[in-house]
OpenMM code with the backbone's topology and positions (N, CA, C; nanometers):
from openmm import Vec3, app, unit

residues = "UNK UNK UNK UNK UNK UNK UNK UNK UNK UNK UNK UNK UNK UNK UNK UNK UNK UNK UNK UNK UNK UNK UNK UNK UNK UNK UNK UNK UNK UNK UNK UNK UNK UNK UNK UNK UNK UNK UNK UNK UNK UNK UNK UNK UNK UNK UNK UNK UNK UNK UNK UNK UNK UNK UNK UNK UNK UNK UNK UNK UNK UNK UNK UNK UNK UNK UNK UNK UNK UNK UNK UNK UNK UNK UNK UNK UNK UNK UNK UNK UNK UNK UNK UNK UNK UNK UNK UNK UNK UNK UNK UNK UNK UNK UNK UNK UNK UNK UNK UNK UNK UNK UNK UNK UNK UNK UNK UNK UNK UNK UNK UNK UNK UNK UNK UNK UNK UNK UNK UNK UNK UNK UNK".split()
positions = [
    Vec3(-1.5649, 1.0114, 1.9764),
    Vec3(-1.4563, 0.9479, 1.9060),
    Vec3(-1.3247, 1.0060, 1.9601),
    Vec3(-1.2335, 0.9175, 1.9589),
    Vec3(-1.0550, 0.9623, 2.0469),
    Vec3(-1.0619, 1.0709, 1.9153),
    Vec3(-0.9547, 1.1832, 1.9668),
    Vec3(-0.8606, 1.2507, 1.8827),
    Vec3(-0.7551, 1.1693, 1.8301),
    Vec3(-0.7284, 1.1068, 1.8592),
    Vec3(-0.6239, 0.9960, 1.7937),
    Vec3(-0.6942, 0.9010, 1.7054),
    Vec3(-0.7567, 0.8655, 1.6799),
    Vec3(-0.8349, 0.8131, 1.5795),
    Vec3(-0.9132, 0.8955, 1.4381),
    Vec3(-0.9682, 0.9703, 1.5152),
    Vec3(-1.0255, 1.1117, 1.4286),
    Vec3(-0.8589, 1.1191, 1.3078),
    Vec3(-0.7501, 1.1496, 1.3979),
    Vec3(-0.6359, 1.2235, 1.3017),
    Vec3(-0.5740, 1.1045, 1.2271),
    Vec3(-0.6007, 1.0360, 1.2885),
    Vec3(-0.5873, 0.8647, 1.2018),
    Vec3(-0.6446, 0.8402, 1.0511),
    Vec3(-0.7409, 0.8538, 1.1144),
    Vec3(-0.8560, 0.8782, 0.9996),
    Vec3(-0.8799, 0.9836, 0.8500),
    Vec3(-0.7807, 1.0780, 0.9325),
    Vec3(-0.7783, 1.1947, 0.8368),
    Vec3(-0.6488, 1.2251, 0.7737),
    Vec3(-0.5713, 1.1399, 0.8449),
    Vec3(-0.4389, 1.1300, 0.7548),
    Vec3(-0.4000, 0.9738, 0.6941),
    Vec3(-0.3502, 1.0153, 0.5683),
    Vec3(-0.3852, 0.9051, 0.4888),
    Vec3(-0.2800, 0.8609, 0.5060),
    Vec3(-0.1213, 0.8947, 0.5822),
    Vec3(-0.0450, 0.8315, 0.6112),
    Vec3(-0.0585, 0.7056, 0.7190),
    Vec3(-0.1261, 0.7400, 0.7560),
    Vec3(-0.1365, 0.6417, 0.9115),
    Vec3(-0.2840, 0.5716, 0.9204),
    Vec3(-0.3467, 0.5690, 0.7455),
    Vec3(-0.4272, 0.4574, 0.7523),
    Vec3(-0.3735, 0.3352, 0.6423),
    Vec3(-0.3675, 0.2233, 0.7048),
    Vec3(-0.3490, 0.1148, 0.6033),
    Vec3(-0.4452, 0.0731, 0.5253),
    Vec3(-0.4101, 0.0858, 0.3744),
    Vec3(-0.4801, 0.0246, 0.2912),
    Vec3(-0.5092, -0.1181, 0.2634),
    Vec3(-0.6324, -0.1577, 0.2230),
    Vec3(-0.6281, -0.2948, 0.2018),
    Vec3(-0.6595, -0.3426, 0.0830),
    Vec3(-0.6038, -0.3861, -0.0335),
    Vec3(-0.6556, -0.4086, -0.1691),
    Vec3(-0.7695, -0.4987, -0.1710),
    Vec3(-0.8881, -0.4622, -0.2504),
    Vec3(-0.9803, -0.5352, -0.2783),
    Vec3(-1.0109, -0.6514, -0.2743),
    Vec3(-0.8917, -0.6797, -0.3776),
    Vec3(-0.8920, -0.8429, -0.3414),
    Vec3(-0.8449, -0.9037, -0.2119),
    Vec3(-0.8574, -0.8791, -0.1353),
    Vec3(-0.7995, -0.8917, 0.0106),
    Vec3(-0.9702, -0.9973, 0.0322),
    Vec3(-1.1282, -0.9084, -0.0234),
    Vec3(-1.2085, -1.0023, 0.0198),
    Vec3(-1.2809, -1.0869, -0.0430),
    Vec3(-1.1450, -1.1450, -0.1319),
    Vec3(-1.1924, -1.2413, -0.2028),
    Vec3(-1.1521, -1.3671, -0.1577),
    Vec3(-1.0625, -1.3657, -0.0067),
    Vec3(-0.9377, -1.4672, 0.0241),
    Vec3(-1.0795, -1.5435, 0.1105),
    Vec3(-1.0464, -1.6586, 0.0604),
    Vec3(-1.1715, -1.7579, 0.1158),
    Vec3(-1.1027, -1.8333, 0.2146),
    Vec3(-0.9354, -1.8274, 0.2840),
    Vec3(-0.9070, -1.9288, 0.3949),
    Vec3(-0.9004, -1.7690, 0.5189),
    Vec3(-0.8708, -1.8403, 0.6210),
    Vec3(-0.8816, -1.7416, 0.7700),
    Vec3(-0.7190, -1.7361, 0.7560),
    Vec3(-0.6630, -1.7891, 0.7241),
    Vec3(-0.4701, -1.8098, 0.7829),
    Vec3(-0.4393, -1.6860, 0.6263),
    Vec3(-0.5577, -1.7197, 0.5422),
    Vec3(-0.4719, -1.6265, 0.4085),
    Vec3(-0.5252, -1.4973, 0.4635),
    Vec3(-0.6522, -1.4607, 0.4915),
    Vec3(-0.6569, -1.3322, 0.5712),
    Vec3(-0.5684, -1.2941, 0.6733),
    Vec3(-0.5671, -1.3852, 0.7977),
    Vec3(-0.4444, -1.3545, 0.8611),
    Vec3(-0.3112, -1.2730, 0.8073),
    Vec3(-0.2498, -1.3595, 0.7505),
    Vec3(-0.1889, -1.3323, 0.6883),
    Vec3(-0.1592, -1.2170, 0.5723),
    Vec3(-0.2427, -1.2108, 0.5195),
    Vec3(-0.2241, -1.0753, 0.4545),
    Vec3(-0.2295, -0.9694, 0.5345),
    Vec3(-0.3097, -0.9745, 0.6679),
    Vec3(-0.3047, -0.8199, 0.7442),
    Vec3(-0.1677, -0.8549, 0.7426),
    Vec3(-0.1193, -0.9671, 0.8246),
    Vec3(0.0056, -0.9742, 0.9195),
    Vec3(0.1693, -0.8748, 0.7438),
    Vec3(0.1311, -0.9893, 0.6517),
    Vec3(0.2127, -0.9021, 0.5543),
    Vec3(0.2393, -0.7637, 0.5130),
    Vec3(0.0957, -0.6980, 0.4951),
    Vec3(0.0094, -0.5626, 0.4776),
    Vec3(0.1145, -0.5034, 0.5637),
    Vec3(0.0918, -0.5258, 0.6848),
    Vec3(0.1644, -0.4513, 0.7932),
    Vec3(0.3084, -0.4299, 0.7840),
    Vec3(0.3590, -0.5614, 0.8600),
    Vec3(0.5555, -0.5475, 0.8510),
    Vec3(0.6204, -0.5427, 0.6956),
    Vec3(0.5276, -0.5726, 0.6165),
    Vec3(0.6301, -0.5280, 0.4696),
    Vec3(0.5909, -0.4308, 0.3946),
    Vec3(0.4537, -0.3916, 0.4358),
    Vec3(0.4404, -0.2330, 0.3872),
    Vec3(0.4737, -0.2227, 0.2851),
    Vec3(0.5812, -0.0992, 0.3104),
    Vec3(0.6459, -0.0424, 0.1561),
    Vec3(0.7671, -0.0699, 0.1204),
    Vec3(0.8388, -0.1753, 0.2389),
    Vec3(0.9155, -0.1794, 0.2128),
    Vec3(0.9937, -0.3196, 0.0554),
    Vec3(1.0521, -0.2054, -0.0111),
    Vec3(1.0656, -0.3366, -0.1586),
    Vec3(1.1696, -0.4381, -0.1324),
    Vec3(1.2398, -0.4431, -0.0487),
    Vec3(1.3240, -0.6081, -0.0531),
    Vec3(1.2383, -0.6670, 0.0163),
    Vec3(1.1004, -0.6294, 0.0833),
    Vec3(1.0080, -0.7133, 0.1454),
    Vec3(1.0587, -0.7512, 0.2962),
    Vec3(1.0164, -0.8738, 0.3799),
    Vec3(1.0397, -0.9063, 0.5041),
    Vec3(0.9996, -1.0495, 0.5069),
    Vec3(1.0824, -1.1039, 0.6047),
    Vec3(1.0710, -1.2549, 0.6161),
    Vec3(1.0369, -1.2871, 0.7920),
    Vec3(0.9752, -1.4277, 0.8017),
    Vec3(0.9343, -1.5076, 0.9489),
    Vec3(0.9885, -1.6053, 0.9121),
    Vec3(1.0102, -1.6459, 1.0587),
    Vec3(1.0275, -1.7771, 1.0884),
    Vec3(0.9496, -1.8435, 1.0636),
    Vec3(0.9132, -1.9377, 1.0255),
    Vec3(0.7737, -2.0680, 1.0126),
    Vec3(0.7164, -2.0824, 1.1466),
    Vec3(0.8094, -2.1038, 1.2046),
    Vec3(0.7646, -2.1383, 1.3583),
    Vec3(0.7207, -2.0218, 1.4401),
    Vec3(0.8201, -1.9238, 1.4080),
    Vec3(0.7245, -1.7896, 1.4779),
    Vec3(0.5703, -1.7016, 1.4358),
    Vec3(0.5845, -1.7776, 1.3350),
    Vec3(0.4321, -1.7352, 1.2351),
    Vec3(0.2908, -1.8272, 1.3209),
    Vec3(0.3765, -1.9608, 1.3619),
    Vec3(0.3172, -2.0691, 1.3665),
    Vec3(0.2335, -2.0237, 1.5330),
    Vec3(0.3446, -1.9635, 1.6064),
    Vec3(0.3577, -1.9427, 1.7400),
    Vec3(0.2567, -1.8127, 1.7564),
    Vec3(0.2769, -1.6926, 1.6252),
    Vec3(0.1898, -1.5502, 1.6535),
    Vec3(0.0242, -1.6049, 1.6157),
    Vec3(0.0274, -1.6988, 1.5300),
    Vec3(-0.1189, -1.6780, 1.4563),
    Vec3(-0.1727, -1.7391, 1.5887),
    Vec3(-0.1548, -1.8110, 1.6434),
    Vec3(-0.2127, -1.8773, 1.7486),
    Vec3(-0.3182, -1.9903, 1.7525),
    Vec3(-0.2860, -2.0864, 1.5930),
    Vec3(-0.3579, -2.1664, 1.5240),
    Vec3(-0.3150, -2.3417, 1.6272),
    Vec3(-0.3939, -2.3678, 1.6234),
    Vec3(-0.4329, -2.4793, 1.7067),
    Vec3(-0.4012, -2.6132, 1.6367),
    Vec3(-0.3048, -2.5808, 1.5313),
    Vec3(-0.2756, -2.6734, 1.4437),
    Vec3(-0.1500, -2.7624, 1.4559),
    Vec3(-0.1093, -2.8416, 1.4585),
    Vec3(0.0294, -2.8566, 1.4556),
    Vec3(0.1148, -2.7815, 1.3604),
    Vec3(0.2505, -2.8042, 1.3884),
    Vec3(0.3734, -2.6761, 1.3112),
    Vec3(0.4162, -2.7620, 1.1771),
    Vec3(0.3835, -2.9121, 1.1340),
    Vec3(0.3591, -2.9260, 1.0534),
    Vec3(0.2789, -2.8897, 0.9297),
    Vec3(0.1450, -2.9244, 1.0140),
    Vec3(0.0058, -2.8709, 0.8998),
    Vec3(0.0073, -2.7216, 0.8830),
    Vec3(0.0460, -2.6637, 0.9514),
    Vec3(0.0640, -2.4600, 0.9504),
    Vec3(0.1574, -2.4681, 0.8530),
    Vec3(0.2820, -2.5286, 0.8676),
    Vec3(0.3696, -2.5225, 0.7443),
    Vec3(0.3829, -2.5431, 0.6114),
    Vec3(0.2703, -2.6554, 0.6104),
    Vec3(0.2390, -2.6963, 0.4460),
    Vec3(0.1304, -2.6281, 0.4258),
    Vec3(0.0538, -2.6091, 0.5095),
    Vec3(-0.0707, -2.4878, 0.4737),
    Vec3(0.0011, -2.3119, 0.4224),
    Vec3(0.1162, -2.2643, 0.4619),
    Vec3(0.2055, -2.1619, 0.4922),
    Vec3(0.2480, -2.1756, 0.2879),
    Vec3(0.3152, -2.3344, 0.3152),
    Vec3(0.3452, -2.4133, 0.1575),
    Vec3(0.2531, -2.3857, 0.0597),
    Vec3(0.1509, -2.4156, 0.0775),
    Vec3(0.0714, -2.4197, -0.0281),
    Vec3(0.0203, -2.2888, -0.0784),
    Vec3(0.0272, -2.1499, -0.0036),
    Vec3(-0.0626, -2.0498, 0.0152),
    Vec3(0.0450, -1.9700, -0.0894),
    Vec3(0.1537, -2.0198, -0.0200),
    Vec3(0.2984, -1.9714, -0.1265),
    Vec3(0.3507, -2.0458, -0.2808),
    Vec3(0.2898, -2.1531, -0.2853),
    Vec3(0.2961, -2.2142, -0.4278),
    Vec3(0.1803, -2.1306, -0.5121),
    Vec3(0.0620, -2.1448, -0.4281),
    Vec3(-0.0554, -2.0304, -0.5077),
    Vec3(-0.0229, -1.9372, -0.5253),
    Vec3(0.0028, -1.8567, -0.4587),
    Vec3(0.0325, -1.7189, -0.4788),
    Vec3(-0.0590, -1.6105, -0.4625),
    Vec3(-0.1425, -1.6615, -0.3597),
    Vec3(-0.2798, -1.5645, -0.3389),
    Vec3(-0.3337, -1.4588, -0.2901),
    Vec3(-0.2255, -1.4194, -0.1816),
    Vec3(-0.2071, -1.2907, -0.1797),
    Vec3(-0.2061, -1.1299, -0.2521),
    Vec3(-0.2588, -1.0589, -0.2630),
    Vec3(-0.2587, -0.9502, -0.3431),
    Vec3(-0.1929, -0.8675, -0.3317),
    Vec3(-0.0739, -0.8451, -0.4400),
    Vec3(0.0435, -0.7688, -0.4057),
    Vec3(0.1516, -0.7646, -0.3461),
    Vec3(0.1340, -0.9272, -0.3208),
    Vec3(0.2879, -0.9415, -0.2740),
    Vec3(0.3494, -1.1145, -0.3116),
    Vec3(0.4843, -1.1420, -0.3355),
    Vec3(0.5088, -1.2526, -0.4009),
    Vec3(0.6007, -1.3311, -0.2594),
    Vec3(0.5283, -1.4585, -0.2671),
    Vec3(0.5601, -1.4960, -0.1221),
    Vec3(0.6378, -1.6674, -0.1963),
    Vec3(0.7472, -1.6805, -0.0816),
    Vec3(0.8755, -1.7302, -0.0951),
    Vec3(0.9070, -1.8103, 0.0232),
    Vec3(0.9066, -1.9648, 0.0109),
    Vec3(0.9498, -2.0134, 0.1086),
    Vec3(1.0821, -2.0566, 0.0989),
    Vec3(1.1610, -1.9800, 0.2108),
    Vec3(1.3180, -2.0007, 0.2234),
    Vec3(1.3023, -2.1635, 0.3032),
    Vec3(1.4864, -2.2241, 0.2416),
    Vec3(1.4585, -2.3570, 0.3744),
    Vec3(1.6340, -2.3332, 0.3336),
    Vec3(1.7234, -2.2207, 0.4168),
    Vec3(1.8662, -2.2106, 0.4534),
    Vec3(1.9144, -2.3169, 0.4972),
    Vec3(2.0316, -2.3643, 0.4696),
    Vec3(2.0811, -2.4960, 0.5237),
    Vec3(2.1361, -2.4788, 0.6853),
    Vec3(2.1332, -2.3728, 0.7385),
    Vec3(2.1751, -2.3279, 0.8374),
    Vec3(2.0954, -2.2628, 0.9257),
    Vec3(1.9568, -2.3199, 0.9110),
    Vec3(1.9128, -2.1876, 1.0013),
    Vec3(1.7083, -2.2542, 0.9510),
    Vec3(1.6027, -2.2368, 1.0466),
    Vec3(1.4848, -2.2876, 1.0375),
    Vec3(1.3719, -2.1878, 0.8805),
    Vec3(1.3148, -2.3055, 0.8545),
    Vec3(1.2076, -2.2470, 0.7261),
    Vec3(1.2061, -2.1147, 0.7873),
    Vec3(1.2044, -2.0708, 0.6216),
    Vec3(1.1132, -1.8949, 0.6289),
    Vec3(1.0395, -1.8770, 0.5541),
    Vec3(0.9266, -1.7929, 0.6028),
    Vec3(0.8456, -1.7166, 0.4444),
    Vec3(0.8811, -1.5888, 0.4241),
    Vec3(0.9000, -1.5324, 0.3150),
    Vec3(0.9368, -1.4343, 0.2934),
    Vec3(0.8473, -1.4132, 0.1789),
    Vec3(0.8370, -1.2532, 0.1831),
    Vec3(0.7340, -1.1779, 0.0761),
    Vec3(0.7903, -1.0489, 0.0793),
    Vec3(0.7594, -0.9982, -0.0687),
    Vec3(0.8081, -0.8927, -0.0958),
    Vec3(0.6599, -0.8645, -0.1806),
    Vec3(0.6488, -0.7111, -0.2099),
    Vec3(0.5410, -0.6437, -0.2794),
    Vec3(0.6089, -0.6300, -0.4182),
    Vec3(0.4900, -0.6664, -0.5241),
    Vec3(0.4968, -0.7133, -0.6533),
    Vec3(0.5096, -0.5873, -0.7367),
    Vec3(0.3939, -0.4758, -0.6781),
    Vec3(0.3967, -0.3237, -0.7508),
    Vec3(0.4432, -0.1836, -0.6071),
    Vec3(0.5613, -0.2011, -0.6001),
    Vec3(0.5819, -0.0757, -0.5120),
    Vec3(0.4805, 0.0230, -0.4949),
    Vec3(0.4683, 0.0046, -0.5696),
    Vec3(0.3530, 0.2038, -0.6280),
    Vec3(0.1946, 0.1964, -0.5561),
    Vec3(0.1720, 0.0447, -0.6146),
    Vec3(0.0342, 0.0052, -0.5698),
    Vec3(0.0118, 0.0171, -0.4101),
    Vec3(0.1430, 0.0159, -0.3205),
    Vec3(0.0682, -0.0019, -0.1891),
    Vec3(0.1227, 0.1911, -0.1271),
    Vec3(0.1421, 0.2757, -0.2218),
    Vec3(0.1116, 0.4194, -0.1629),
    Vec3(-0.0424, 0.3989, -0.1459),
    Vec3(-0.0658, 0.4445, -0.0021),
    Vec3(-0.2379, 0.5291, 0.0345),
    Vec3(-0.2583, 0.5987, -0.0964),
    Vec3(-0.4106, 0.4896, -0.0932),
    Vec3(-0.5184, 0.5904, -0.2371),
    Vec3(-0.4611, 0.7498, -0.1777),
    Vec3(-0.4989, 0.7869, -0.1113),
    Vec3(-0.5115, 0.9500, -0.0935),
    Vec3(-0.4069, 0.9732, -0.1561),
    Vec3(-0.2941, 0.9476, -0.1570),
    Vec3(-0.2141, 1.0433, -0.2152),
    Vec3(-0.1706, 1.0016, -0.3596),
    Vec3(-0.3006, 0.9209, -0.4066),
    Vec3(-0.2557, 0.8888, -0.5515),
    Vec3(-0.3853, 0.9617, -0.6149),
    Vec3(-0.4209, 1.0662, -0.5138),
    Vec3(-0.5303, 1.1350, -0.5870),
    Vec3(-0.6577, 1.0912, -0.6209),
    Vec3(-0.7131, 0.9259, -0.5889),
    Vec3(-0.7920, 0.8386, -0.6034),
    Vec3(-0.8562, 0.8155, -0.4846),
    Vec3(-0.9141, 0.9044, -0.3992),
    Vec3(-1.0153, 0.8435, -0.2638),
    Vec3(-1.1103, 0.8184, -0.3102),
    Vec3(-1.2086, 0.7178, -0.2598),
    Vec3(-1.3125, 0.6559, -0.2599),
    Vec3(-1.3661, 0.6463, -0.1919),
    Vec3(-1.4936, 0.6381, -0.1166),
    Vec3(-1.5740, 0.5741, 0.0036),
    Vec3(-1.5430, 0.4800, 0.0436),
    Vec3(-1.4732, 0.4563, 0.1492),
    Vec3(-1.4378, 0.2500, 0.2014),
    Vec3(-1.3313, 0.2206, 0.1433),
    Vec3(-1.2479, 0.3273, 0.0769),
    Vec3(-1.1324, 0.2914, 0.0373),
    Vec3(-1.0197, 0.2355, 0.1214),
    Vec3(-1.0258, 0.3028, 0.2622),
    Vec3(-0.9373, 0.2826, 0.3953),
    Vec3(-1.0362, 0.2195, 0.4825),
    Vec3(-0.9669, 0.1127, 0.4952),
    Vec3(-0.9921, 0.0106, 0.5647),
    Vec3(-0.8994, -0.0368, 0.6780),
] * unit.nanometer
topology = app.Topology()
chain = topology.addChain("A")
for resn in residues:
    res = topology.addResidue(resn, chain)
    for name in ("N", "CA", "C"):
        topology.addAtom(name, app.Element.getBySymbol(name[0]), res)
């Protein structure tokens, strides 16, 4: 096993958590997507926003930028994501966005340092 992985592994800073309900998400674009959220909005609480089209362009979905968009629409009217509240911007000046922000700050500190490890907790 790398040493860089090993210390990965053992520090709970530099493993991302994934909430449970993460495998309950029955579409591939809402999994997508939640890593892709998980990741760039982290911890941060005013959250982070995409372009529609650059979402459309990273996932690498074979769909048209229509159907990605109302699929993008709908995922954000549900609200299915875990732990984070997702927001479709449409600026009069400027192309669709989604934007998400995390619902419980607290909830996305690493179990480890909430004193709560588990087996398979880090994922």
């Amino acid at each position: 096993m790398p040493d860089w992985f090993f210390a990965a592994v053992l520090d709970d800073a530099l493993v991302l958590t994934i909430d449970r309900a993460y495998f309950r998400l029955t579409g591939g674009l809402e999994r997508w997507l939640y890593r892709l959220v998980r990741k760039h909005g982290g911890r941060q609480q005013s959250g982070w926003s995409f372009d529609v089209a650059y979402l459309h362009a990273k996932s690498g979905s074979l769909s048209p930028l229509k159907h990605f968009a109302y699929d993008l629409r709908n995922i954000a009217r549900r609200q299915t994501l875990p732990g984070y509240r997702l927001t479709i911007e449409q600026p009069p000046d400027g192309p669709e966005r989604l934007a998400f922000a995390p619902i419980d700050p607290a909830a996305l500190v690493p179990l480890g340092r909430r004193g709560i490890s588990r087996a398979g907790d880090k994922l």
